[in-house]
PATOR-930067 format. One record per atom (N, C-alpha, C): z, y, x negated; atom name; residue number from 1; residue in one letter. Coordinates in nm, 3 decimals, always signed. Layout:
<guvexs>
guvex z Z	y Y	x X	atom CA	nr NUM	rest A .
...
</guvexs>
This chain:
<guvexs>
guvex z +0.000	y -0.118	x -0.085	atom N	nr 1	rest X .
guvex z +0.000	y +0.000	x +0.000	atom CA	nr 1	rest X .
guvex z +0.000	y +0.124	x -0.089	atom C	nr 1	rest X .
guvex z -0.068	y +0.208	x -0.062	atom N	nr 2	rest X .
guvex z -0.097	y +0.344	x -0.175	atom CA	nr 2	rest X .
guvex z +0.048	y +0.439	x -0.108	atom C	nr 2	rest X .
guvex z +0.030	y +0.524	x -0.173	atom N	nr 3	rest X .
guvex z +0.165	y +0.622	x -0.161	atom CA	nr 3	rest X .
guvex z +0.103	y +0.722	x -0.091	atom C	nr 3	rest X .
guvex z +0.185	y +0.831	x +0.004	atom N	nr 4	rest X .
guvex z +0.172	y +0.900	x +0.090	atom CA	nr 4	rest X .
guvex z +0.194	y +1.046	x +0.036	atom C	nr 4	rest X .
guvex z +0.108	y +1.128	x +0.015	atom N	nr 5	rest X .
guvex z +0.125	y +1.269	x -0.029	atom CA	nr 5	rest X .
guvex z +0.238	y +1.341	x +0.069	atom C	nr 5	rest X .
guvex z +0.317	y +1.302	x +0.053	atom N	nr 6	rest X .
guvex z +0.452	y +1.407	x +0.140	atom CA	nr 6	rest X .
guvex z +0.444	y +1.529	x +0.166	atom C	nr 6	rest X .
guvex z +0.431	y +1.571	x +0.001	atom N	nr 7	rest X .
guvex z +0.406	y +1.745	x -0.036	atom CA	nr 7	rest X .
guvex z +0.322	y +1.832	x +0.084	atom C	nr 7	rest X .
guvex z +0.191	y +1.733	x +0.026	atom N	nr 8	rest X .
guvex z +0.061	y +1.784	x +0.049	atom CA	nr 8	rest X .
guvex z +0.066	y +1.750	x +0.219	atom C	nr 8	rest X .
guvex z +0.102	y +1.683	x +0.296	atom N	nr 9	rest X .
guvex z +0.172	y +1.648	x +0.491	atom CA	nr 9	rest X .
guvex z +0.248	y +1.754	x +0.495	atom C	nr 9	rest X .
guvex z +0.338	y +1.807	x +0.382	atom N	nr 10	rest X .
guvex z +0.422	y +1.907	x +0.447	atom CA	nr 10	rest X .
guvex z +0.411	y +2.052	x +0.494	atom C	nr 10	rest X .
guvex z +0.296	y +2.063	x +0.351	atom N	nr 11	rest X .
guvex z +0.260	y +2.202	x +0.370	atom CA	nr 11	rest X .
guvex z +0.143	y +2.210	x +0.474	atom C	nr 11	rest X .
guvex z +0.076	y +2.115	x +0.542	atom N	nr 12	rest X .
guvex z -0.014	y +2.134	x +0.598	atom CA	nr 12	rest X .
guvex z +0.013	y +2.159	x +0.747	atom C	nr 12	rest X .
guvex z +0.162	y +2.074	x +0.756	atom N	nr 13	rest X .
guvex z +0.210	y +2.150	x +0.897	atom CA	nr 13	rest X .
guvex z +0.278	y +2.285	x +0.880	atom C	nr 13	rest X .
guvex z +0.333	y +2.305	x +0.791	atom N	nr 14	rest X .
guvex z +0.390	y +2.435	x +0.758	atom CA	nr 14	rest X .
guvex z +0.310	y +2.526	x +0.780	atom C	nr 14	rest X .
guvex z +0.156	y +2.529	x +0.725	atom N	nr 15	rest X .
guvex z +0.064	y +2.622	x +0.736	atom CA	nr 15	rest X .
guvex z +0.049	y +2.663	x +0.912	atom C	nr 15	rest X .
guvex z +0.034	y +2.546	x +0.979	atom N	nr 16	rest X .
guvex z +0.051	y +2.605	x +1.133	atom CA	nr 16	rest X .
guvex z +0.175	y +2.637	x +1.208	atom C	nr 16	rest X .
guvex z +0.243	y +2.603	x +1.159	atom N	nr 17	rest X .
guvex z +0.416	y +2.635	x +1.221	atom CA	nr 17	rest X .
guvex z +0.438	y +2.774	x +1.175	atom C	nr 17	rest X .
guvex z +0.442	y +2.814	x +1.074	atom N	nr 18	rest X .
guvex z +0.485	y +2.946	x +1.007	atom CA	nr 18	rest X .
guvex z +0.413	y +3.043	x +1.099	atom C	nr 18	rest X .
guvex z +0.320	y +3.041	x +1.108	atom N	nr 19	rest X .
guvex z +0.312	y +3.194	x +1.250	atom CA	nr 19	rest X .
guvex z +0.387	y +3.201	x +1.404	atom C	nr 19	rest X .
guvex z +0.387	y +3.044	x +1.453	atom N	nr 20	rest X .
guvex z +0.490	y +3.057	x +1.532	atom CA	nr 20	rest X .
guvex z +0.663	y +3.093	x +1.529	atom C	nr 20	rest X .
guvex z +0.691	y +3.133	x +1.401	atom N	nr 21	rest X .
guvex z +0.833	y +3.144	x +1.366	atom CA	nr 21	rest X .
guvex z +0.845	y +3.320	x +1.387	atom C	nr 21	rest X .
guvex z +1.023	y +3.325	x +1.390	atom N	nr 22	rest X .
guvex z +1.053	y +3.457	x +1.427	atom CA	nr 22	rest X .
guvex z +0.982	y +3.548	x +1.317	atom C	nr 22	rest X .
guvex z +0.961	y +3.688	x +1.292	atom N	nr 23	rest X .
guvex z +0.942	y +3.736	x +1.211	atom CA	nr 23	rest X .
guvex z +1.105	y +3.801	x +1.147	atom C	nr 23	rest X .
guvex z +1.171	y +3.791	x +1.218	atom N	nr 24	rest X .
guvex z +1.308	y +3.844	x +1.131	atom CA	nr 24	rest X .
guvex z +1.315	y +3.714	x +0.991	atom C	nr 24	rest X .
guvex z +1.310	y +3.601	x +0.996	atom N	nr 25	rest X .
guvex z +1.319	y +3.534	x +0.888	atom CA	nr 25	rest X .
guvex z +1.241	y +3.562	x +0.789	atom C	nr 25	rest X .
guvex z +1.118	y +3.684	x +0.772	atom N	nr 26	rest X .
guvex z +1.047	y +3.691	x +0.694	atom CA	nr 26	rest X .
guvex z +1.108	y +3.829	x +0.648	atom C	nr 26	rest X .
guvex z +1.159	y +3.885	x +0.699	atom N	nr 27	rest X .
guvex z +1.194	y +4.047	x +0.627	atom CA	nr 27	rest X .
guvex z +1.308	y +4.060	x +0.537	atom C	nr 27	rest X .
guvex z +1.297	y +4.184	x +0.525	atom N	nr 28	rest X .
guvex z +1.394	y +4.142	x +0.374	atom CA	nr 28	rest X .
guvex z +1.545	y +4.267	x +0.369	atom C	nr 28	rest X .
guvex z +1.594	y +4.286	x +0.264	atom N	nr 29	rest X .
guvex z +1.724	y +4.348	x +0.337	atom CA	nr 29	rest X .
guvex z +1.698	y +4.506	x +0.375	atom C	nr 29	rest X .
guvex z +1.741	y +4.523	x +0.500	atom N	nr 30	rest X .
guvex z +1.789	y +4.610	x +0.587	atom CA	nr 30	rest X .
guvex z +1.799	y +4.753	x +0.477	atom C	nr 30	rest X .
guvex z +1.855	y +4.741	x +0.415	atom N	nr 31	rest X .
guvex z +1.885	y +4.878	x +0.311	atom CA	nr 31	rest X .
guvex z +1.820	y +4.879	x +0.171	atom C	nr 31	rest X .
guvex z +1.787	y +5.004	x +0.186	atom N	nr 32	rest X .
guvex z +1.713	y +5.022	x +0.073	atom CA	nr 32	rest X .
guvex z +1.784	y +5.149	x -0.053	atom C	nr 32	rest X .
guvex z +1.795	y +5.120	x -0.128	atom N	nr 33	rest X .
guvex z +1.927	y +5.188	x -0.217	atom CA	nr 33	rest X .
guvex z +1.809	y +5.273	x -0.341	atom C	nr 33	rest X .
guvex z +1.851	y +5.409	x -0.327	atom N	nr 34	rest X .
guvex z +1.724	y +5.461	x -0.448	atom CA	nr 34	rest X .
guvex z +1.834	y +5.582	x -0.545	atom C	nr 34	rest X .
guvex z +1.778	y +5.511	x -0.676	atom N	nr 35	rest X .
guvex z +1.851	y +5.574	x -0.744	atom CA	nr 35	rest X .
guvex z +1.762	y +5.763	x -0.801	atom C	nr 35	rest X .
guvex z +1.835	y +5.859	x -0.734	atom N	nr 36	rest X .
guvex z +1.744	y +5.947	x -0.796	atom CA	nr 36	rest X .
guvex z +1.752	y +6.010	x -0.968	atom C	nr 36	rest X .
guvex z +1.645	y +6.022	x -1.077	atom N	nr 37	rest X .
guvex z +1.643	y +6.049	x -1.176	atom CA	nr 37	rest X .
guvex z +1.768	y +6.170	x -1.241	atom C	nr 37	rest X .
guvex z +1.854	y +6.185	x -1.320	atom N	nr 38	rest X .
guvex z +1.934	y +6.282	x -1.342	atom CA	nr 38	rest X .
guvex z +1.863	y +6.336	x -1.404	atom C	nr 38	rest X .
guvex z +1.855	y +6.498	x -1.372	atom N	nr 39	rest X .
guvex z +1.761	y +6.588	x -1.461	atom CA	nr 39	rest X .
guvex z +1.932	y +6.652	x -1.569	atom C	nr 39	rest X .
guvex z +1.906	y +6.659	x -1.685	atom N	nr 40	rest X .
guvex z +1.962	y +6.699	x -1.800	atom CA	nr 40	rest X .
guvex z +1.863	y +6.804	x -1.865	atom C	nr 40	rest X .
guvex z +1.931	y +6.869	x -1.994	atom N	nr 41	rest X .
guvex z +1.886	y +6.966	x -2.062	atom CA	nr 41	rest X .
guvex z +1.943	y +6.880	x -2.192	atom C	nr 41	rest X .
guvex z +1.779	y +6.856	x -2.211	atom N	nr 42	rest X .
guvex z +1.728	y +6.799	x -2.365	atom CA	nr 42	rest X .
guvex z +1.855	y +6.842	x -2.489	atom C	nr 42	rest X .
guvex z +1.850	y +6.983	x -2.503	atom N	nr 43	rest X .
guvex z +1.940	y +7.034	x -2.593	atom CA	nr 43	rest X .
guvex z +2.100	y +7.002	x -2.594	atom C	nr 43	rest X .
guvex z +2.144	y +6.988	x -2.496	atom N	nr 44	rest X .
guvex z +2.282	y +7.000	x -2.503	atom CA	nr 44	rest X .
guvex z +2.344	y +6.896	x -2.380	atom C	nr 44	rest X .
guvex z +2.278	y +6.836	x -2.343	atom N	nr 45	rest X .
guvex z +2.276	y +6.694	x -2.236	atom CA	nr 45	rest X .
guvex z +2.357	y +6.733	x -2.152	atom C	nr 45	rest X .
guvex z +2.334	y +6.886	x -2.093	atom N	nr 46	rest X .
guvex z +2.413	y +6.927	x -1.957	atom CA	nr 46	rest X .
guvex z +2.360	y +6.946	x -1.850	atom C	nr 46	rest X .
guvex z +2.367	y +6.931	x -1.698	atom N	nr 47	rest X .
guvex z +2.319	y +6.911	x -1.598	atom CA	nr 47	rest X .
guvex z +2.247	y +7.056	x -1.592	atom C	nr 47	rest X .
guvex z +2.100	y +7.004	x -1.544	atom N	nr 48	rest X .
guvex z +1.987	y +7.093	x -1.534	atom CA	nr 48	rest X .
guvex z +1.994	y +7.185	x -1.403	atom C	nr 48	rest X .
guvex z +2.030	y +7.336	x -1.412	atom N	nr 49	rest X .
guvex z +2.012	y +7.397	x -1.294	atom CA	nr 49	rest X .
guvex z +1.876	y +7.511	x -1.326	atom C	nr 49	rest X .
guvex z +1.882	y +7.609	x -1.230	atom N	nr 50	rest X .
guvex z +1.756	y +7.631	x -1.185	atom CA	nr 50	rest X .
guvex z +1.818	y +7.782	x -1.328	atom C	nr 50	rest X .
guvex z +1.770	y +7.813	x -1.429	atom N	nr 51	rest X .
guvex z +1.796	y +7.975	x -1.550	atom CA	nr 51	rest X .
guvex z +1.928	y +7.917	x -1.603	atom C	nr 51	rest X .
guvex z +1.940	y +7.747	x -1.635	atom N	nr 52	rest X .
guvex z +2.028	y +7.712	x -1.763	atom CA	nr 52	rest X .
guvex z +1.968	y +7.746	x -1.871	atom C	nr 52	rest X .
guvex z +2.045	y +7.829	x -1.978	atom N	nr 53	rest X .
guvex z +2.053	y +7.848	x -2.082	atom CA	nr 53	rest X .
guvex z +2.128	y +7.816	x -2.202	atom C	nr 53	rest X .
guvex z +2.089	y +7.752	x -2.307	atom N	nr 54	rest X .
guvex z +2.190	y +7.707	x -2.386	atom CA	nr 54	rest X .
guvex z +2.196	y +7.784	x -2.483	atom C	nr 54	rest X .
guvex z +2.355	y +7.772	x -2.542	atom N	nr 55	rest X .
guvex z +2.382	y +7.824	x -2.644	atom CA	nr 55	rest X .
guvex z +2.386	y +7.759	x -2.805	atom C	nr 55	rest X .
guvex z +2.286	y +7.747	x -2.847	atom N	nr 56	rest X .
guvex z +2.252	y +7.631	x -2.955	atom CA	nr 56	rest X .
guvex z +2.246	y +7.727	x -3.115	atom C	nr 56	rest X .
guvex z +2.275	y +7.885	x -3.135	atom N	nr 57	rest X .
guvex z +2.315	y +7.933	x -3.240	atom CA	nr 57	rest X .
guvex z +2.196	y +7.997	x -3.288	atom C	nr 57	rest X .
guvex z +2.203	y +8.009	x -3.392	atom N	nr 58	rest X .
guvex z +2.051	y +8.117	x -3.446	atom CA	nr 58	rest X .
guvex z +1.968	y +7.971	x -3.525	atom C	nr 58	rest X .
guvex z +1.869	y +7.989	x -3.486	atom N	nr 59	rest X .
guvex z +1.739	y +7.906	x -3.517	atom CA	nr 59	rest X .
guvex z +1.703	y +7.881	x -3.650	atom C	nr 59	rest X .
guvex z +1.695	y +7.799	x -3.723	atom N	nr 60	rest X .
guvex z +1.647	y +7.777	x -3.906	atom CA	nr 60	rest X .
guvex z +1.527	y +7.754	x -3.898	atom C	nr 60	rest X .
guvex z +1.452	y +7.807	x -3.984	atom N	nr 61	rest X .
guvex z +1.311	y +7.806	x -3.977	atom CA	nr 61	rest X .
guvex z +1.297	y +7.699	x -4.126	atom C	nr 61	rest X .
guvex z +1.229	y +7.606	x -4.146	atom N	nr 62	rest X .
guvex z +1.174	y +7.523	x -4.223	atom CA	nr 62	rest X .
guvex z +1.144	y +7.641	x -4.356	atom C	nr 62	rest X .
guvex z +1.105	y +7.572	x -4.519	atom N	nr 63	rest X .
guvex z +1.001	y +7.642	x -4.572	atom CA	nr 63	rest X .
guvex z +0.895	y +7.664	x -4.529	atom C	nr 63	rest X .
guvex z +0.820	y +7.707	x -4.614	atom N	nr 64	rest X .
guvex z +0.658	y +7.737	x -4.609	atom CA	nr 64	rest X .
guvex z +0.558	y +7.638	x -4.538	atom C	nr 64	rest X .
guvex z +0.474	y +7.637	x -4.505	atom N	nr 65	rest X .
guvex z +0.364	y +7.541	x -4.457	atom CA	nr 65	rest X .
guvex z +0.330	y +7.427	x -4.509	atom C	nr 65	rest X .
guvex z +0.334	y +7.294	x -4.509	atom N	nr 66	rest X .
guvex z +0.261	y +7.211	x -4.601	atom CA	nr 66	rest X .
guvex z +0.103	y +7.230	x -4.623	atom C	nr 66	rest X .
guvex z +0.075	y +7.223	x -4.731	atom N	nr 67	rest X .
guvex z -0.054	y +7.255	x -4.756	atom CA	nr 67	rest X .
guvex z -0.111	y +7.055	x -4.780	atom C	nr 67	rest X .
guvex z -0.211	y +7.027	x -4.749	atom N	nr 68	rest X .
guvex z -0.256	y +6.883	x -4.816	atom CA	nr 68	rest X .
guvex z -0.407	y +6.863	x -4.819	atom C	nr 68	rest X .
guvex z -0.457	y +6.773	x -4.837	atom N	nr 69	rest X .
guvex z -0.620	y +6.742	x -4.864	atom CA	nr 69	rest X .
guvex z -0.587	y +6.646	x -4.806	atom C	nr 69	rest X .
guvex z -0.735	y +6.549	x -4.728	atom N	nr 70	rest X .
guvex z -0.688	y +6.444	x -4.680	atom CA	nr 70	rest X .
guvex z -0.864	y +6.401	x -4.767	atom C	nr 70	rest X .
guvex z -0.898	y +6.258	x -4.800	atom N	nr 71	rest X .
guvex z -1.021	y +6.236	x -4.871	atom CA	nr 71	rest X .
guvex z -1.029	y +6.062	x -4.837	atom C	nr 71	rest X .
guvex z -1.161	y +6.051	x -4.795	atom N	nr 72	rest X .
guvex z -1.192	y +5.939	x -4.733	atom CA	nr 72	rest X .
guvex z -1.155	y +5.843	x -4.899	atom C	nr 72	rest X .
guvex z -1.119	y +5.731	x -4.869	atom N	nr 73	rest X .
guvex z -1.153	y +5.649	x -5.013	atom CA	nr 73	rest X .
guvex z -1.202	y +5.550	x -4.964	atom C	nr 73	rest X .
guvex z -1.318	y +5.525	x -5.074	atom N	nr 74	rest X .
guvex z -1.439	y +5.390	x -5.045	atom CA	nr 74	rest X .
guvex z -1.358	y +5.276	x -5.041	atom C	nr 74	rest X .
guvex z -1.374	y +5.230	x -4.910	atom N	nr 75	rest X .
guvex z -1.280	y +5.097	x -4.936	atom CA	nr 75	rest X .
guvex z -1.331	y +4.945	x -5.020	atom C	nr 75	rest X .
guvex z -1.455	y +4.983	x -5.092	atom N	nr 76	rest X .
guvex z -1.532	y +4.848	x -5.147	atom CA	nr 76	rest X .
guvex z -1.481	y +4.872	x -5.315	atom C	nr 76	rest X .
guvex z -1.422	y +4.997	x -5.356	atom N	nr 77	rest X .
guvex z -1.398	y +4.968	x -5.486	atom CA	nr 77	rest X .
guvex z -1.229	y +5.022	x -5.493	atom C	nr 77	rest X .
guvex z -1.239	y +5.130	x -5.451	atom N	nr 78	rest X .
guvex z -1.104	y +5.182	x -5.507	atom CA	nr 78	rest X .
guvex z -0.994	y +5.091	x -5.405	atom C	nr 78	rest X .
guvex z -1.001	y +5.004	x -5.292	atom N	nr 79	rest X .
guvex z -0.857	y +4.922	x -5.246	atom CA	nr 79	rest X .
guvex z -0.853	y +4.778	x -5.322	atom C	nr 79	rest X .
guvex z -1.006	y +4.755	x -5.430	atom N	nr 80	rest X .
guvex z -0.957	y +4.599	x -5.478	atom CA	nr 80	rest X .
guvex z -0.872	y +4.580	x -5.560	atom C	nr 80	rest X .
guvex z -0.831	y +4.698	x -5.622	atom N	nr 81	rest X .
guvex z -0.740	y +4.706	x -5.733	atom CA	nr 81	rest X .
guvex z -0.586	y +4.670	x -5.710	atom C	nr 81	rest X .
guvex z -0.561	y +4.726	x -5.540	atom N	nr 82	rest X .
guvex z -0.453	y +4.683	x -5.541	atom CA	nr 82	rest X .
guvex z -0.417	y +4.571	x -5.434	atom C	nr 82	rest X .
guvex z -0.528	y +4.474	x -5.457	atom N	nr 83	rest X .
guvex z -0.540	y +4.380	x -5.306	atom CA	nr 83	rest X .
guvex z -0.548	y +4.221	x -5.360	atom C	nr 83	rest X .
guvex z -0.395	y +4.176	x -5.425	atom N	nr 84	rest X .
guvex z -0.386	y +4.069	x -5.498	atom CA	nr 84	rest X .
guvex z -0.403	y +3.936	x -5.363	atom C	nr 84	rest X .
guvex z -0.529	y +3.837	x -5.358	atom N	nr 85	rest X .
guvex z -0.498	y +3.793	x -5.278	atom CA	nr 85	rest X .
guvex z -0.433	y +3.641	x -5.299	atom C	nr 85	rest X .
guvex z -0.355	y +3.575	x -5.189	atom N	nr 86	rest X .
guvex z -0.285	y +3.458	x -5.226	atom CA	nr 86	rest X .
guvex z -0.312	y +3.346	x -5.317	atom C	nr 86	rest X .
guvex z -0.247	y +3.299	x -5.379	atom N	nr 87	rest X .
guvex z -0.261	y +3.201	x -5.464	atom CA	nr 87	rest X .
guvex z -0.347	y +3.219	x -5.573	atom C	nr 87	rest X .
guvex z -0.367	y +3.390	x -5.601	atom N	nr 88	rest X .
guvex z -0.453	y +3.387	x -5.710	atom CA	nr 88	rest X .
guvex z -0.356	y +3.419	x -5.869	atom C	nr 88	rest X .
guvex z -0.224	y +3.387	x -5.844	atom N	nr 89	rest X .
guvex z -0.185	y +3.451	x -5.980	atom CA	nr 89	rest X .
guvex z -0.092	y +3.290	x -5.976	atom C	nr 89	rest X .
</guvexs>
């Protein structure tokens, strides 16, 4: 005698039963809980109102500008020099 797909009998009545069922068993909970975002002030992590101003002292300005060059390098000669590959030493 071969064996009887149970599973596959079960869900096939399920598929027609399930629309005759209440729809309250399908919904989900009643309350919905929302957390709203705390707005803060970046500087001094105090609650954000509408012309907060902080008192954070007199401002330091960095040195001078960085100055730099930026220059493509050929990658077929000048990276083999430093591109030891495995098991070669």
């Amino acid at each position: 005698m071969s064996r009887v797909p149970w599973v596959g009998l079960a869900a096939l009545v399920l598929m027609f039963v399930i629309p005759f069922l209440p729809s309250w068993l399908f919904e989900g909970p009643r309350t919905v809980r929302h957390w709203p975002r705390r707005h803060v002030c970046g500087a001094c992590n105090a609650p954000w109102t509408d012309g907060h101003v902080c008192e954070l002292g007199p401002a330091s300005y960095p040195g001078p500008p960085l100055r730099a060059r930026l220059q493509r390098v050929d990658p077929g000669t000048d990276l083999e020099v430093f591109y030891d590959p495995p098991g070669s030493s």
